[in-house]
Biopython code that builds the backbone (N, CA, C, O; Angstrom):
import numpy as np
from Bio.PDB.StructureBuilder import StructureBuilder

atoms = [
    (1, "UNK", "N", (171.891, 136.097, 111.704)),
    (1, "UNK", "CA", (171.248, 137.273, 112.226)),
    (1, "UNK", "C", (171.648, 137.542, 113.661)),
    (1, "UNK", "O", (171.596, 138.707, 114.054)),
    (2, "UNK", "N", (172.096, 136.451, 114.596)),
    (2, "UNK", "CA", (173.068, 136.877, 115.754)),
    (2, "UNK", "C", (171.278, 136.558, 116.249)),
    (2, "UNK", "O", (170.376, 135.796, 115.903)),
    (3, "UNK", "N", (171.567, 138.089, 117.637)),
    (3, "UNK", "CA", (170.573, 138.078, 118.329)),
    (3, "UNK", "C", (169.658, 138.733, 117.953)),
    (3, "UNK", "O", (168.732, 138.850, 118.756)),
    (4, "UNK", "N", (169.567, 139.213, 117.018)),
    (4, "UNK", "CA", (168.363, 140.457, 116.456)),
    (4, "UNK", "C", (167.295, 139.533, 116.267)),
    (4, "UNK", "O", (167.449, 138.668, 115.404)),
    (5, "UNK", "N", (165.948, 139.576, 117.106)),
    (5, "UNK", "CA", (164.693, 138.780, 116.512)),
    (5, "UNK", "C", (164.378, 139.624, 115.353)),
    (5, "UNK", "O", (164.988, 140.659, 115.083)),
    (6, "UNK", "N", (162.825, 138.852, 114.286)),
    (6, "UNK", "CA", (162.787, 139.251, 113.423)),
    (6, "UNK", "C", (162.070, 140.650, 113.597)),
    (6, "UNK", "O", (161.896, 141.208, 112.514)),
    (7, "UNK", "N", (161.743, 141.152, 114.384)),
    (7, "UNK", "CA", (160.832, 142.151, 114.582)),
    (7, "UNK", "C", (161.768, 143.589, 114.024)),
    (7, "UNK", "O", (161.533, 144.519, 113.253)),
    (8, "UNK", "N", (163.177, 143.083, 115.069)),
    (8, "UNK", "CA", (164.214, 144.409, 114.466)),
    (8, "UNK", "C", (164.940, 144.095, 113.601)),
    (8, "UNK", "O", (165.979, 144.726, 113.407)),
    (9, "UNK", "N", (164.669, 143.282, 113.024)),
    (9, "UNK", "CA", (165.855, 142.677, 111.485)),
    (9, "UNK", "C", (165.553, 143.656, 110.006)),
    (9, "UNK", "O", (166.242, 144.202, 109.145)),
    (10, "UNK", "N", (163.832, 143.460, 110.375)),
    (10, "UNK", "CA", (163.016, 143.551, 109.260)),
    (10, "UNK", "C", (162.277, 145.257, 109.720)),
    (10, "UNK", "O", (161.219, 145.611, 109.199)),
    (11, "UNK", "N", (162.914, 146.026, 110.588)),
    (11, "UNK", "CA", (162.366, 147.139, 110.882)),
    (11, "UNK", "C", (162.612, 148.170, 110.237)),
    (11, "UNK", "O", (161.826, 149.106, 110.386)),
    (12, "UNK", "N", (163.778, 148.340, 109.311)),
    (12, "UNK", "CA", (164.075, 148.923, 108.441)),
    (12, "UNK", "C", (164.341, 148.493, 106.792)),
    (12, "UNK", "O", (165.038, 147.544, 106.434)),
    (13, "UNK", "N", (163.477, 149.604, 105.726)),
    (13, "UNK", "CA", (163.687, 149.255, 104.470)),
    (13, "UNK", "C", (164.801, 149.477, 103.697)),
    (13, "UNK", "O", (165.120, 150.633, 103.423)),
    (14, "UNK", "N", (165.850, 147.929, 103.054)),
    (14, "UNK", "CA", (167.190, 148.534, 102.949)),
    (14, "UNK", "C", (166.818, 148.668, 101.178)),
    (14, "UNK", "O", (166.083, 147.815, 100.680)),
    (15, "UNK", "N", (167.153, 149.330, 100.673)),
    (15, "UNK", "CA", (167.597, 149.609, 98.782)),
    (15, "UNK", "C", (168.505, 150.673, 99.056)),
    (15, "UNK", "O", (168.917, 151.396, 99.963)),
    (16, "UNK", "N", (168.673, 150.308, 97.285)),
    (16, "UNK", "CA", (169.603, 151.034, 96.931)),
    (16, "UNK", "C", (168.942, 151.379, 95.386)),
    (16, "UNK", "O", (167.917, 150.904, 94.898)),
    (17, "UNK", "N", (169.607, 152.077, 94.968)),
    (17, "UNK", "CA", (169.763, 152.358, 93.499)),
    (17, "UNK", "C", (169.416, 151.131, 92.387)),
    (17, "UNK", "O", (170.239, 150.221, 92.291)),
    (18, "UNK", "N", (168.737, 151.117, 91.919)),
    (18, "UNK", "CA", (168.353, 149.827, 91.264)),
    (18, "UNK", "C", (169.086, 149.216, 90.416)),
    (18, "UNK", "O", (168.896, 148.031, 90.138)),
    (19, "UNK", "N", (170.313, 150.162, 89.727)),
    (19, "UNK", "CA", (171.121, 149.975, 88.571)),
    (19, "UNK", "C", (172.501, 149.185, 89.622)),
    (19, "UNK", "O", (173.245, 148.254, 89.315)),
    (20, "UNK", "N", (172.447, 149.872, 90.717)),
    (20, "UNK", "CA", (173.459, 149.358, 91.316)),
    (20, "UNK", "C", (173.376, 147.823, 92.271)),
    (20, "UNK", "O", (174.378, 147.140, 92.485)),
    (21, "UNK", "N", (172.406, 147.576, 92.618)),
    (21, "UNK", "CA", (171.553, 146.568, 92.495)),
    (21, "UNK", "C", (171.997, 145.197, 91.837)),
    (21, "UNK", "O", (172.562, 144.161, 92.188)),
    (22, "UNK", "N", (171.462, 145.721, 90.745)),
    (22, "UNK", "CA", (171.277, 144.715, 89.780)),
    (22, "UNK", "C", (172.920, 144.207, 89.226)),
    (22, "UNK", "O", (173.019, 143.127, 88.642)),
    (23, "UNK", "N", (174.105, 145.034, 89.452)),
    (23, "UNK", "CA", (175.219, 144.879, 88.885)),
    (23, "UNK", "C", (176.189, 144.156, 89.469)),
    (23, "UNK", "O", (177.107, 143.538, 88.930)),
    (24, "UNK", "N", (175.729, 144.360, 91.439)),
    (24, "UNK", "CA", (176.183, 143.165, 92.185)),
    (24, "UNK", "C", (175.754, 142.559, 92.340)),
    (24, "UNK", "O", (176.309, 141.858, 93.187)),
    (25, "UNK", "N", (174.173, 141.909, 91.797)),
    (25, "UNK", "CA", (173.570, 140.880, 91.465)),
    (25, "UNK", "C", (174.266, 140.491, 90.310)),
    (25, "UNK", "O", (175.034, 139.529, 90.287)),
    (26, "UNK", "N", (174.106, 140.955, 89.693)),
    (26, "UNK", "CA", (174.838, 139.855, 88.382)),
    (26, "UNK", "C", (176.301, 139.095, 88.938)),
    (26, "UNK", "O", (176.500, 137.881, 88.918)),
    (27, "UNK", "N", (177.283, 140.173, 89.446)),
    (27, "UNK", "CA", (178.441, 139.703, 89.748)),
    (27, "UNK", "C", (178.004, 138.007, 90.637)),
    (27, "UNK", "O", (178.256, 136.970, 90.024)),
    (28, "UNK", "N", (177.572, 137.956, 91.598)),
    (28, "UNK", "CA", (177.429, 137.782, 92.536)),
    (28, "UNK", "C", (176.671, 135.881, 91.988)),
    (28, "UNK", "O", (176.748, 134.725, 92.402)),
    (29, "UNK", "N", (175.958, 136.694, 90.777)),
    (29, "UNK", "CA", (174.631, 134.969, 90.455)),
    (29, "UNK", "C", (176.143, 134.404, 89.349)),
    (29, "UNK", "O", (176.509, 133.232, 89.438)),
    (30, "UNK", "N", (176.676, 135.121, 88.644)),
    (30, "UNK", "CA", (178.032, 134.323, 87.589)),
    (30, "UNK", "C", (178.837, 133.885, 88.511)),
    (30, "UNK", "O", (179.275, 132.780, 88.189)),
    (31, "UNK", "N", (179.440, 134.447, 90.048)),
    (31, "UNK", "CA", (180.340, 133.583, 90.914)),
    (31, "UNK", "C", (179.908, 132.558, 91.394)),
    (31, "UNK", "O", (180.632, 131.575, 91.554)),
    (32, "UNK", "N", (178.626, 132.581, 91.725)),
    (32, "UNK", "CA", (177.457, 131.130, 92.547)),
    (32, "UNK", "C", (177.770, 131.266, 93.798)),
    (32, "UNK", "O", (177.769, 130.227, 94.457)),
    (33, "UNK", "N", (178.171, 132.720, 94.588)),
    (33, "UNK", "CA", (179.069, 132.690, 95.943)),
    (33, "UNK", "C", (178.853, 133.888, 96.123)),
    (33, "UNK", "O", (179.233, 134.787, 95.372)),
    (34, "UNK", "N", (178.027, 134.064, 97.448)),
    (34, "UNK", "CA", (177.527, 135.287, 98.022)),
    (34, "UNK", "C", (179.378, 136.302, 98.436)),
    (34, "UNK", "O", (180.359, 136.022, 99.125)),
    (35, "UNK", "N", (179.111, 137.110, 97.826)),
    (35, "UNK", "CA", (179.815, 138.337, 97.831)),
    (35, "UNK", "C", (180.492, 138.950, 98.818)),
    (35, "UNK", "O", (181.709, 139.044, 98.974)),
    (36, "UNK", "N", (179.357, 139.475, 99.655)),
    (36, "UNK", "CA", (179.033, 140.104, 101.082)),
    (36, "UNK", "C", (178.155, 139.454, 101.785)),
    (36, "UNK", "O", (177.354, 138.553, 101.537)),
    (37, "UNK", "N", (178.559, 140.315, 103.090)),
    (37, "UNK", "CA", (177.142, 140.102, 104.535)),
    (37, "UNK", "C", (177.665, 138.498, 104.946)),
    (37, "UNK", "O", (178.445, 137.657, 104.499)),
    (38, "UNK", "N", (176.980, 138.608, 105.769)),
    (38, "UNK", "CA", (177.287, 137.445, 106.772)),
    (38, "UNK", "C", (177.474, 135.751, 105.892)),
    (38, "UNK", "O", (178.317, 134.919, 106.228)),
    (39, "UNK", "N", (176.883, 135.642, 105.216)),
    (39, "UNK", "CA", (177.234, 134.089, 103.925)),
    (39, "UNK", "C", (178.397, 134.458, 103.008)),
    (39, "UNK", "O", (178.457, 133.866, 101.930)),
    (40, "UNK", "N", (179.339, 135.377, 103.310)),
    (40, "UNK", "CA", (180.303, 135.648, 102.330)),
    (40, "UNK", "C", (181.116, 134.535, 101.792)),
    (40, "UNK", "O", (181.635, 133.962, 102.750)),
    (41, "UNK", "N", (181.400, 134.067, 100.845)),
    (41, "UNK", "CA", (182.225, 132.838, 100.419)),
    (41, "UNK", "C", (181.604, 131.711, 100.524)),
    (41, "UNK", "O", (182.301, 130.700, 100.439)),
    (42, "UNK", "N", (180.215, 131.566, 100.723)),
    (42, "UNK", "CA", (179.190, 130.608, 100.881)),
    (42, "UNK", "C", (178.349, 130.427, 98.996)),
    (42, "UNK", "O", (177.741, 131.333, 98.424)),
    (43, "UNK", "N", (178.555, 129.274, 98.541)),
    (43, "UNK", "CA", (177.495, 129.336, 97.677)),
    (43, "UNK", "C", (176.163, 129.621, 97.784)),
    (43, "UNK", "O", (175.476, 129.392, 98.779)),
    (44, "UNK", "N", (175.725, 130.215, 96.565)),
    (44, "UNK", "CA", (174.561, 130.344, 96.655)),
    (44, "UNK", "C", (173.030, 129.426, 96.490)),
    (44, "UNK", "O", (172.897, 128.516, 95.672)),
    (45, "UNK", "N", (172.503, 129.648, 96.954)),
    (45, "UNK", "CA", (171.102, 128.159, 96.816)),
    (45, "UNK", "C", (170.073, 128.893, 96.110)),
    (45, "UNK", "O", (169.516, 129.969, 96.332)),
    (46, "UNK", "N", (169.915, 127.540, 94.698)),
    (46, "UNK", "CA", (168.542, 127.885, 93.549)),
    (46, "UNK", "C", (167.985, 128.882, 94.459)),
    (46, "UNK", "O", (168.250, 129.922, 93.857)),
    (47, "UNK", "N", (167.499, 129.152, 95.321)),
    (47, "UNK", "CA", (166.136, 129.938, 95.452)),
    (47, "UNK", "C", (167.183, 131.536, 95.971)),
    (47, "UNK", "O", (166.626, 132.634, 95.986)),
    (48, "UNK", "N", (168.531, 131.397, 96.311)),
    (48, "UNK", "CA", (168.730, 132.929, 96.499)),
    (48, "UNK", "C", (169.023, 133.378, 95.187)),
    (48, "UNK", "O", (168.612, 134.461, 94.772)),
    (49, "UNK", "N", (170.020, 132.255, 94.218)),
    (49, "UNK", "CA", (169.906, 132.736, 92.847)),
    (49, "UNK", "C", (168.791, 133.407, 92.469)),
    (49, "UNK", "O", (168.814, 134.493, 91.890)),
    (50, "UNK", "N", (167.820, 132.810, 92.771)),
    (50, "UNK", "CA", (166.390, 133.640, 91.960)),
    (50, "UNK", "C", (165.856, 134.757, 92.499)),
    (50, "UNK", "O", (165.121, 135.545, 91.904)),
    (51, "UNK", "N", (166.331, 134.856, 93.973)),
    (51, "UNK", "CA", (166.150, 136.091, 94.715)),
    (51, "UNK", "C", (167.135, 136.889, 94.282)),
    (51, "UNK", "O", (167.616, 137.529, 95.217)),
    (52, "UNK", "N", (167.629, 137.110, 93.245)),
    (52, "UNK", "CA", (169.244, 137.816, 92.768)),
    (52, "UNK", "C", (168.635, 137.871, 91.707)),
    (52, "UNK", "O", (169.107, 138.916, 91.261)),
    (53, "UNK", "N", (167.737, 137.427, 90.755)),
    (53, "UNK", "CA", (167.061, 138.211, 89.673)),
    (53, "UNK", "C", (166.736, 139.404, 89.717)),
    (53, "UNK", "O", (167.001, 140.034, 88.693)),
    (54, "UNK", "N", (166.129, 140.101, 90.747)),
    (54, "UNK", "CA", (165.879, 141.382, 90.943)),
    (54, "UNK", "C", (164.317, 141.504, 90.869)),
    (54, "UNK", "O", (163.948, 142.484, 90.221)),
    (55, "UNK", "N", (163.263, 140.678, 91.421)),
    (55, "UNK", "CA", (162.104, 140.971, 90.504)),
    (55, "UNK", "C", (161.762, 142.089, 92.355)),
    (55, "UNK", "O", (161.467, 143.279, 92.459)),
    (56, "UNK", "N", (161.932, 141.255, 93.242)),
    (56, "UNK", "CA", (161.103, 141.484, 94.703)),
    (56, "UNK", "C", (162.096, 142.822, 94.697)),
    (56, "UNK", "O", (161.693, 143.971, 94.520)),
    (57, "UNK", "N", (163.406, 142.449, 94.916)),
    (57, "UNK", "CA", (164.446, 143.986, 95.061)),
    (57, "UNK", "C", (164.174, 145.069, 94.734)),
    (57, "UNK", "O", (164.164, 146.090, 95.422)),
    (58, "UNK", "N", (163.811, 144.867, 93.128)),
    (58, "UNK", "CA", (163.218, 146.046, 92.606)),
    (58, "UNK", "C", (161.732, 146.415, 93.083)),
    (58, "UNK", "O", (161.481, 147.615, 92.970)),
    (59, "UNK", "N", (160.681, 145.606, 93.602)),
    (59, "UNK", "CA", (159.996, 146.752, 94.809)),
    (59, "UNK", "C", (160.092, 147.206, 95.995)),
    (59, "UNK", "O", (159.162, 147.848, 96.483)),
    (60, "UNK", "N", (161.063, 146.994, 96.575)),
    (60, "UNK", "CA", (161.726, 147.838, 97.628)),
    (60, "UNK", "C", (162.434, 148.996, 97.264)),
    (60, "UNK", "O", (162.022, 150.061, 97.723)),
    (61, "UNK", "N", (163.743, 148.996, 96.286)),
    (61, "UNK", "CA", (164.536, 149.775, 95.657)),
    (61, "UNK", "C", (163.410, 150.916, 94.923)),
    (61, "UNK", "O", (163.875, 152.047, 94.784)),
    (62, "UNK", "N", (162.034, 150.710, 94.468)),
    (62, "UNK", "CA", (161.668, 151.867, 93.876)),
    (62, "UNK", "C", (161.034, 152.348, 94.684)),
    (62, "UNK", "O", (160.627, 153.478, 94.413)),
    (63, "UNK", "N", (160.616, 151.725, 96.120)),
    (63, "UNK", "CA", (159.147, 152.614, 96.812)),
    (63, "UNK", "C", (160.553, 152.834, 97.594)),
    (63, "UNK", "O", (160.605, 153.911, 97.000)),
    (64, "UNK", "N", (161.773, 152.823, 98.389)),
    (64, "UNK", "CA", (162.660, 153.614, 99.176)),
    (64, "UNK", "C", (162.918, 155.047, 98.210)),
    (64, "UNK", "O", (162.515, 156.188, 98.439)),
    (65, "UNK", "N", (163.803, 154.499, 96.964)),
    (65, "UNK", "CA", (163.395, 155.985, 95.862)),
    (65, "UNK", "C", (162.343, 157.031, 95.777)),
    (65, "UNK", "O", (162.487, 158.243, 95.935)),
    (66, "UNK", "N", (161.475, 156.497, 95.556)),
    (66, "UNK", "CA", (159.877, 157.405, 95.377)),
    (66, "UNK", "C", (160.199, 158.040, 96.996)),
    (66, "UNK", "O", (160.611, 159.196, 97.079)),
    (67, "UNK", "N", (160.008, 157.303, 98.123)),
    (67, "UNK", "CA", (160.067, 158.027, 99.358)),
    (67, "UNK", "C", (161.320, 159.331, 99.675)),
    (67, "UNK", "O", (161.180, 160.289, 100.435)),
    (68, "UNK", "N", (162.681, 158.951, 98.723)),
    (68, "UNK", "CA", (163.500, 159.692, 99.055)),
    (68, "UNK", "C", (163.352, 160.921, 98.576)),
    (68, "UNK", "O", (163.579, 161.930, 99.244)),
    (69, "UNK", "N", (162.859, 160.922, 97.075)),
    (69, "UNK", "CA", (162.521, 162.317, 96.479)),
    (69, "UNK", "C", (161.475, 163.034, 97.056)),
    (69, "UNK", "O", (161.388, 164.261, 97.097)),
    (70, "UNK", "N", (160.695, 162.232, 97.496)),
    (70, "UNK", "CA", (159.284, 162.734, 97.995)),
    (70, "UNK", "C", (159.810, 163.940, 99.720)),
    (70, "UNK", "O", (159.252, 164.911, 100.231)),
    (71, "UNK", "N", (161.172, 163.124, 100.090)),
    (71, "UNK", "CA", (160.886, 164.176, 101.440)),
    (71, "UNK", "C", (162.203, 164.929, 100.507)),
    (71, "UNK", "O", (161.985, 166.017, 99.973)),
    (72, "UNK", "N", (163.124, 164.474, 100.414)),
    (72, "UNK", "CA", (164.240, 165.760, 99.376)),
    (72, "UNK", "C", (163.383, 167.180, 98.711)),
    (72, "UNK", "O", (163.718, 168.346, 98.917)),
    (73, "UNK", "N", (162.214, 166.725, 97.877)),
    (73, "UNK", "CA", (161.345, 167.725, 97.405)),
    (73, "UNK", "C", (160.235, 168.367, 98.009)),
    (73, "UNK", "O", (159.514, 169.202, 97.462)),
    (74, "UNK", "N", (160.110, 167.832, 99.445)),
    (74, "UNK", "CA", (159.138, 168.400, 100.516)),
    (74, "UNK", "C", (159.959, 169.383, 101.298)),
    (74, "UNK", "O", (159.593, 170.544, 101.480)),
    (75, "UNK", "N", (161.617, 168.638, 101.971)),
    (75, "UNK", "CA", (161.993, 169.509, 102.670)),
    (75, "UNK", "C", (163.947, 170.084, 102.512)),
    (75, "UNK", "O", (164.670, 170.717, 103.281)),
    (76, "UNK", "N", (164.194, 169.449, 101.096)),
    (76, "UNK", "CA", (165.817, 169.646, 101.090)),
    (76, "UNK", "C", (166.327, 169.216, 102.054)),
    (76, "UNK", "O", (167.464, 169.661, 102.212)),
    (77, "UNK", "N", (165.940, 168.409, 102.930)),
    (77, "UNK", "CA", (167.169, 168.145, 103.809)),
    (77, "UNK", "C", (167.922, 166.307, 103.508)),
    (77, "UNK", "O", (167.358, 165.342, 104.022)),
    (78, "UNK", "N", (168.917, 166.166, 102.829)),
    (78, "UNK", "CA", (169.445, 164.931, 102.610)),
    (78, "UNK", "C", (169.673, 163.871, 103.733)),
    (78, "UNK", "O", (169.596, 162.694, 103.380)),
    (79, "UNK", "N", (170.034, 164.231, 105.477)),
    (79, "UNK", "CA", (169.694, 163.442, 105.864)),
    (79, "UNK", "C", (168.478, 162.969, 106.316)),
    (79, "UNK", "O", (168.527, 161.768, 106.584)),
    (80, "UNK", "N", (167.611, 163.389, 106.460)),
    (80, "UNK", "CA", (166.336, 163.261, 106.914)),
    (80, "UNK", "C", (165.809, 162.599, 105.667)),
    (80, "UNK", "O", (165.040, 161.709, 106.031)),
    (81, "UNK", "N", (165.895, 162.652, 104.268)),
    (81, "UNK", "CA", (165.162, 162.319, 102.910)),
    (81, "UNK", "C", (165.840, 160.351, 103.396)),
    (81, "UNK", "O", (165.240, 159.297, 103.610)),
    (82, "UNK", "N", (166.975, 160.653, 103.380)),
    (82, "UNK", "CA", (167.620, 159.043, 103.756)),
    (82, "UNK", "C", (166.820, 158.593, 105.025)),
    (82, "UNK", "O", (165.963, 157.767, 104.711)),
    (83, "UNK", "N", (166.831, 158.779, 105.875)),
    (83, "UNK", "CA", (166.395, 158.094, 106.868)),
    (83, "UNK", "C", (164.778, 157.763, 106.556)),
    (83, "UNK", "O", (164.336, 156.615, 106.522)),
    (84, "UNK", "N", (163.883, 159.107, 106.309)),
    (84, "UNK", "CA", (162.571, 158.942, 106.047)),
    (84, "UNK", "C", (162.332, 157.453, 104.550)),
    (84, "UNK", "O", (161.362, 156.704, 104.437)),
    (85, "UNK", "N", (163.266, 157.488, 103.885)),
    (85, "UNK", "CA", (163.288, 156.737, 102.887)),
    (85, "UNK", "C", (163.375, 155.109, 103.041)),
    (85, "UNK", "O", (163.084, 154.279, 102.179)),
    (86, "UNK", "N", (163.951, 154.826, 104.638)),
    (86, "UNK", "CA", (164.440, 153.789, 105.207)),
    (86, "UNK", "C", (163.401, 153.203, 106.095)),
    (86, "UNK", "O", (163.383, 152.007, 106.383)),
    (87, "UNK", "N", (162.415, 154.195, 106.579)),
    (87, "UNK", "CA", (161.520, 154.052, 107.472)),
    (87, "UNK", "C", (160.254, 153.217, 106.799)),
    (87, "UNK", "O", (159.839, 153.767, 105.779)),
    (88, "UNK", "N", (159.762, 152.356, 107.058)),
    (88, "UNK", "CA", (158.628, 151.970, 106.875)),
    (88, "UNK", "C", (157.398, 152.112, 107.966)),
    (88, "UNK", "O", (157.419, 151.877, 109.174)),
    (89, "UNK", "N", (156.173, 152.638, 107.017)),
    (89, "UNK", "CA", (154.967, 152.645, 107.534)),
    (89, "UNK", "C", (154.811, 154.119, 108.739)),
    (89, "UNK", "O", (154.154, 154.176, 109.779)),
    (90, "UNK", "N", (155.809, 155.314, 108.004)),
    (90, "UNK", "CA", (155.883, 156.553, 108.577)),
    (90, "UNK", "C", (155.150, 157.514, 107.788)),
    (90, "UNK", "O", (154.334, 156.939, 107.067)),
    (91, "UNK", "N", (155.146, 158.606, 107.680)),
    (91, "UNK", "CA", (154.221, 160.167, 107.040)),
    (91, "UNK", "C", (155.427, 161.176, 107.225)),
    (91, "UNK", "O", (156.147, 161.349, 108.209)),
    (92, "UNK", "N", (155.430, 161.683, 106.206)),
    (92, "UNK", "CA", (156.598, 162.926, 105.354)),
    (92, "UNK", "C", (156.147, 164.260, 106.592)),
    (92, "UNK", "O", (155.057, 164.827, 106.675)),
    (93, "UNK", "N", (157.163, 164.447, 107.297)),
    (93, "UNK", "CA", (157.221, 165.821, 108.161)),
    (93, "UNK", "C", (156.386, 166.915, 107.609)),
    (93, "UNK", "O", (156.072, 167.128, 106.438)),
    (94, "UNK", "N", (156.166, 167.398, 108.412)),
    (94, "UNK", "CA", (155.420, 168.763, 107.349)),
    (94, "UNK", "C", (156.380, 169.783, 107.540)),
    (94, "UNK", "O", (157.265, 169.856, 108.393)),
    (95, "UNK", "N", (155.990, 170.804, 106.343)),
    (95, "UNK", "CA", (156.554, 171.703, 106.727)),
    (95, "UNK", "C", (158.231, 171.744, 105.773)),
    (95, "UNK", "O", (158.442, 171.184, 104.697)),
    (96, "UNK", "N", (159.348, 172.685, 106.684)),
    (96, "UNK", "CA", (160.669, 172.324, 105.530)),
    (96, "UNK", "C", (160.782, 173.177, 104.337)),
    (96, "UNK", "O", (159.794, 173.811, 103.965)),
    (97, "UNK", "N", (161.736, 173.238, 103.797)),
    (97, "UNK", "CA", (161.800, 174.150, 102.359)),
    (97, "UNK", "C", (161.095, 173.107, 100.862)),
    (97, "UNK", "O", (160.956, 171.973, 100.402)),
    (98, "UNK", "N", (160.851, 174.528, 100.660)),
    (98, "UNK", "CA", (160.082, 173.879, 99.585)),
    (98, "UNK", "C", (160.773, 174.961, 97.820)),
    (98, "UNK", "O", (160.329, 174.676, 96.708)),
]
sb = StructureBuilder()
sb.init_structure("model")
sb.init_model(0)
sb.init_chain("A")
sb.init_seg("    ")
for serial, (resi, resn, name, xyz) in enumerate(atoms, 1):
    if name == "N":
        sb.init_residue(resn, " ", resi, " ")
    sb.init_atom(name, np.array(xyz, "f"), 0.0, 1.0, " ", f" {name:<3s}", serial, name[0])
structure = sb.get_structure()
């Protein structure tokens, strides 16, 4: 994590697509060898394997989703739907096309 304490590590919510997710998880638990990000070419340990099941991922990946449609369908604007989607513990702009 370098110098980032945990305060700004964990300040933003990262997902993705859940299907997509789950497909470099699979790749990733059949190699036994983290993929990407900073452990690249590092095996993986029982407990990240199981964090590569997808159970925790997939509640991040659906409440960033739910948030993205929610400002896309409040205000059409795609970057703002991404960022608001990333944000934790914020409130949907008012206002915007509808």
């Amino acid at each position: 994590m370098g110098d980032l304490n945990m305060a700004e590590y964990n300040k933003e919510r990262r997902w993705t697509t859940p299907s997509k997710r789950a497909k470099g998880y699979v790749d990733e638990r059949r190699a036994k060898v983290h993929m990407w990000g900073q452990k690249e070419g590092q095996p993986l340990t029982d407990y990240e394997a199981g964090m590569r099941s997808g159970y925790l991922q997939c509640q991040s990946d659906h409440a960033g989703l739910f948030r993205y449609k929610q400002a896309m369908e409040a205000t059409g604007d795609r970057k703002y739907a991404k960022k608001f989607s990333r944000e934790k513990g914020t409130k949907l702009k008012n206002g915007g096309k509808k």
